[in-house]
MDTraj code that builds the backbone (N, CA, C; nanometers):
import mdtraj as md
import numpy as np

residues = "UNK UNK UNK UNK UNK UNK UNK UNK UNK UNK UNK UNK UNK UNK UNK UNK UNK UNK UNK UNK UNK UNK UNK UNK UNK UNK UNK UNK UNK UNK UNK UNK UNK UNK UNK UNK UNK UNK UNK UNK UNK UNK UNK UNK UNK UNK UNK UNK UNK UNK UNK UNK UNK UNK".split()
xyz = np.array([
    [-0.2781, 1.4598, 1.8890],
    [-0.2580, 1.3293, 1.9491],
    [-0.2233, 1.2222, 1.8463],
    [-0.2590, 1.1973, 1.7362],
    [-0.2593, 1.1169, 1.6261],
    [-0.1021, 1.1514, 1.5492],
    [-0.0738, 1.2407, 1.5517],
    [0.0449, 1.2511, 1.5382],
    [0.1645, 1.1961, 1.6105],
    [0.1492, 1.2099, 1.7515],
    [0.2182, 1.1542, 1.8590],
    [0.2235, 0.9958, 1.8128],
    [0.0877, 0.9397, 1.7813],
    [0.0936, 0.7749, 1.7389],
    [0.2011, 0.7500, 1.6578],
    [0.2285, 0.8415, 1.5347],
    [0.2881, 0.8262, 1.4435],
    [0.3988, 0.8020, 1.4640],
    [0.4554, 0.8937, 1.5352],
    [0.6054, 0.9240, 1.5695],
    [0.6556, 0.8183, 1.6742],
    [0.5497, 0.7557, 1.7386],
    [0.5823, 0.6456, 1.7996],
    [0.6404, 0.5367, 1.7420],
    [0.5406, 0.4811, 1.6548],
    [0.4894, 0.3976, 1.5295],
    [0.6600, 0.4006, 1.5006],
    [0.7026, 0.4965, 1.3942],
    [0.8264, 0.4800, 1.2987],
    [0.9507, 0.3869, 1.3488],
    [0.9537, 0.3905, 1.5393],
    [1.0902, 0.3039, 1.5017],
    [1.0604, 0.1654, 1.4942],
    [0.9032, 0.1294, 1.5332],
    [0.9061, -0.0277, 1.5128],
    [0.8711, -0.0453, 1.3591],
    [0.8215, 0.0559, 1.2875],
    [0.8356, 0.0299, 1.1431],
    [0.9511, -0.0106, 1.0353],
    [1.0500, 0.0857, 1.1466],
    [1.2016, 0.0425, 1.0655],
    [1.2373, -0.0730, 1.0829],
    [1.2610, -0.0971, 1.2426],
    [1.2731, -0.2488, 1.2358],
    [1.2262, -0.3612, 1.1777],
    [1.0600, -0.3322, 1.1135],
    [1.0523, -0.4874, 1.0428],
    [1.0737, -0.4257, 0.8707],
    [1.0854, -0.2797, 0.8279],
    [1.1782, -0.2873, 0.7493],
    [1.2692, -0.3772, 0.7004],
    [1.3435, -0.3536, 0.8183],
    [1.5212, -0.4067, 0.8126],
    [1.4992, -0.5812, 0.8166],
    [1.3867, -0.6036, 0.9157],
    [1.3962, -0.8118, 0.9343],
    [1.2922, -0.8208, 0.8064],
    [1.2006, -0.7838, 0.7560],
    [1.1493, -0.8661, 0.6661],
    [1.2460, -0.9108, 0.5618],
    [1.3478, -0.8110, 0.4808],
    [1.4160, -0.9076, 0.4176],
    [1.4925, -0.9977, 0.4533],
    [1.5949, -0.9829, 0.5553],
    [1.6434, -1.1088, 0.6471],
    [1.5797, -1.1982, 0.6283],
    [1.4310, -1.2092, 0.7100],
    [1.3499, -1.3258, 0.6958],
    [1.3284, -1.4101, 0.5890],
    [1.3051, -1.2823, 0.4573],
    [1.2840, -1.3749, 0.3362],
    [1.3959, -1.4276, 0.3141],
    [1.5029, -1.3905, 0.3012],
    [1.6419, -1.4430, 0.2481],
    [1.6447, -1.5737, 0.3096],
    [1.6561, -1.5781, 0.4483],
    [1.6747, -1.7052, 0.5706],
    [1.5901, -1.8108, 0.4727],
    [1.4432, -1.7740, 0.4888],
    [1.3547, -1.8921, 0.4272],
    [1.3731, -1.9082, 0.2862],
    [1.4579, -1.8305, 0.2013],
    [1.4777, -1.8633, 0.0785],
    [1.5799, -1.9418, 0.0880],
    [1.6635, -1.9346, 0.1761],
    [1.7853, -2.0392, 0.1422],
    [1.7897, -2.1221, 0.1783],
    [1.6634, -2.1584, 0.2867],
    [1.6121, -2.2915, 0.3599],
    [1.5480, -2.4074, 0.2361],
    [1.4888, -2.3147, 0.1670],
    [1.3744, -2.4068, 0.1028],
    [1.4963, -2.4046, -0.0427],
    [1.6107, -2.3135, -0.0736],
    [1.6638, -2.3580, -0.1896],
    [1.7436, -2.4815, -0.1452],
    [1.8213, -2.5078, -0.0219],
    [1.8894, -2.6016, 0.0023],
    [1.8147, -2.7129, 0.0740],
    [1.6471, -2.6806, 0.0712],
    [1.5519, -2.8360, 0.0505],
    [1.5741, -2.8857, -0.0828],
    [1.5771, -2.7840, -0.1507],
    [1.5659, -2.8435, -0.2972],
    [1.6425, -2.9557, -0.3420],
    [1.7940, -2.8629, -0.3326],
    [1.9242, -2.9212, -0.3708],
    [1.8828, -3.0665, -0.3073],
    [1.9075, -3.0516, -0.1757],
    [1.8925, -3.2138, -0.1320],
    [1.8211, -3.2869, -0.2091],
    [1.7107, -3.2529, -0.2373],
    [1.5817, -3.3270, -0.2920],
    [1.6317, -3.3821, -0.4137],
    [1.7062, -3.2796, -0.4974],
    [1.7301, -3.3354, -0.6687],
    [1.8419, -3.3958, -0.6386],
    [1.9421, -3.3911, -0.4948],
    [2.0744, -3.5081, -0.5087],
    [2.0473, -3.5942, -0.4679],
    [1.8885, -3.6883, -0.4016],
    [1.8393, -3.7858, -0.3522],
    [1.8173, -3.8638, -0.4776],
    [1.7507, -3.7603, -0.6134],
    [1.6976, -3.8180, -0.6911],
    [1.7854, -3.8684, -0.8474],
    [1.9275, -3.7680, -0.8462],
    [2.0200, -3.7783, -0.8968],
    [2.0743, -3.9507, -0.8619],
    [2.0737, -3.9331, -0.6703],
    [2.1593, -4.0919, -0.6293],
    [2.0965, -4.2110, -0.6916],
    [1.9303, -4.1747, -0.6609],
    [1.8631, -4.2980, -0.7324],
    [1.8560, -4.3271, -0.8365],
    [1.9096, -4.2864, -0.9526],
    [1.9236, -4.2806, -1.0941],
    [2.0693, -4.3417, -1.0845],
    [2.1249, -4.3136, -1.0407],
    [2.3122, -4.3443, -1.0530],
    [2.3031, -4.4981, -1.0014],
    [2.2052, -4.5275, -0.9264],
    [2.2406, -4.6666, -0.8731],
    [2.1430, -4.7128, -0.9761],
    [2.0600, -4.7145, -1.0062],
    [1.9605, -4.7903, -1.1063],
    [2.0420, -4.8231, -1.2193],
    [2.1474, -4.6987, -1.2328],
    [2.2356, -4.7782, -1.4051],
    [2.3395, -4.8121, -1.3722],
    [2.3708, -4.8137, -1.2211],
    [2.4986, -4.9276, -1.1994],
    [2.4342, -5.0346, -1.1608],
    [2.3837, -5.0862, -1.1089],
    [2.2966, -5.1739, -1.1274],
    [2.3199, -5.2770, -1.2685],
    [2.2548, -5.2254, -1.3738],
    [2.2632, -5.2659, -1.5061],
    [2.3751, -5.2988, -1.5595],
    [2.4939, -5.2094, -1.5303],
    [2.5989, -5.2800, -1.5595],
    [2.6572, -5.3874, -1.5354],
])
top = md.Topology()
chain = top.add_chain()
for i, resn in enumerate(residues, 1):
    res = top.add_residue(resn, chain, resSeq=i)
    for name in ("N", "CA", "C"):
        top.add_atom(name, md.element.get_by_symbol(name[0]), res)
traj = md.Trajectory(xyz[None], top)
């Protein structure tokens, strides 16, 4: 009988196989292109502070 579990088991195993990296990738490129934004917010505020001065 425990065997039978098993053989059940394998195709939903493959499947989060296959989506866990998807997933990570998705949320990696979410939070790398938070980033970006974040350092070109902080880039803008620097660019106006020394035009400014001029």
């Amino acid at each position: 009988m425990s065997g039978d579990i098993i053989f059940a088991l394998l195709p939903i195993a493959g499947v989060f196989i296959y989506l866990i990296p998807i997933v990570f990738i998705v949320w990696f490129l979410i939070k790398f292109i938070r980033i970006q934004e974040r350092k070109n917010e902080i880039l803008q505020s620097i660019a106006e502070k020394m035009n400014k001065n001029d």
